[in-house]
C-alpha positions in Angstrom: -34.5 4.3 -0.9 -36.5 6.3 -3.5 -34.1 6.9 -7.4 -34.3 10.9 -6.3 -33.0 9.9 -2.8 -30.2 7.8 -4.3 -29.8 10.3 -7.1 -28.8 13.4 -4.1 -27.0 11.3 -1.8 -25.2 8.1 -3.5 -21.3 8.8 -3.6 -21.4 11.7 -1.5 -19.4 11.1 1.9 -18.3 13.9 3.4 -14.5 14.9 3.1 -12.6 14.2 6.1 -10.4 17.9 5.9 -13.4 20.4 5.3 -16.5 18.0 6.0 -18.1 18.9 3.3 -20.8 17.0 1.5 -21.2 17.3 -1.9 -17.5 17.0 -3.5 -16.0 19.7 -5.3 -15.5 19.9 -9.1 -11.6 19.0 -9.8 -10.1 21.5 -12.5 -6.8 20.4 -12.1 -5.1 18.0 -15.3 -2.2 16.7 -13.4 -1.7 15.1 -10.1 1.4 15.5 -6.9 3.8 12.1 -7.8 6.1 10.6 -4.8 8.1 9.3 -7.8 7.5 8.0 -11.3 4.4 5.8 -11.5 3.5 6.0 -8.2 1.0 8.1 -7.7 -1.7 8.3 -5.2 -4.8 7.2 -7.2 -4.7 9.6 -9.9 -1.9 10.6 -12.3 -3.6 12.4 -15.4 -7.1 13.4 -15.3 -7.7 11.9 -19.1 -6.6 8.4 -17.3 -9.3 9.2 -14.1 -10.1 11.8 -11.8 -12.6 12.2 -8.4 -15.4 13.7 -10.7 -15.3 10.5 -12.8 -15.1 8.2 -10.3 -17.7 9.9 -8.2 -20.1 10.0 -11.4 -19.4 6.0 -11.6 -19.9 5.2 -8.4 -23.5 7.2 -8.5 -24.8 5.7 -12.0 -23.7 2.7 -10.5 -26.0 2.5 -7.6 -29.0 4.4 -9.5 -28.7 1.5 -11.6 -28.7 -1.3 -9.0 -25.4 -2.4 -10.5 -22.0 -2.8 -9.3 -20.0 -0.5 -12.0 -20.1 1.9 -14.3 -17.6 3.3 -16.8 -18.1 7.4 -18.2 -15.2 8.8 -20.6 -13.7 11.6 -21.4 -14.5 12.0 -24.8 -17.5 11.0 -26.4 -16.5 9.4 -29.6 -14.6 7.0 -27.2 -17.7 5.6 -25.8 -18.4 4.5 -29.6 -16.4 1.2 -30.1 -16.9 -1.0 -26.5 -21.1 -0.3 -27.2 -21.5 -0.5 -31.2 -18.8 -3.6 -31.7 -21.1 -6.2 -29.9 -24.1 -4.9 -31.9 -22.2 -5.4 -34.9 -21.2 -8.2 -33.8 -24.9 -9.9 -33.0 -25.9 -8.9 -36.7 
């Protein structure tokens, strides 16, 4: 599969209520809880939501590997990819 095939049509499956194809942006910051920690993959979108996991999922497979991680803020990204750079110095 060509990277502008993959790039379209990794991570999209098509949602078993509305069968739609490309999934929709989540605005929402909290998530329905059956109790206290139990939630049913997501609790608070700063700790993981769909468009996250969806954007992982896709830069994963464009990049023939098995994971990737985005966050939420971008002077988080700062630390896990300078430190070992530092570190090699």
């Amino acid at each position: 599969m060509k990277f502008s095939t993959k790039a379209i049509h990794i991570g999209q499956k098509p949602d078993p209520s509305t069968g739609t194809i490309i999934p929709p942006v989540y605005l929402t910051s909290t998530y329905v809880q059956e109790a206290p920690d139990q939630h049913k993959g997501y609790d608070y979108t700063r700790a993981g939501n769909p468009n996250f996991t969806n954007l992982e999922q896709t830069l994963a497979a464009l990049g023939n590997g098995k994971y990737a991680t985005v966050f939420h803020l971008g002077l988080v990204q700062q630390p896990p990819f300078s430190q070992p750079c530092a570190r090699a110095m």
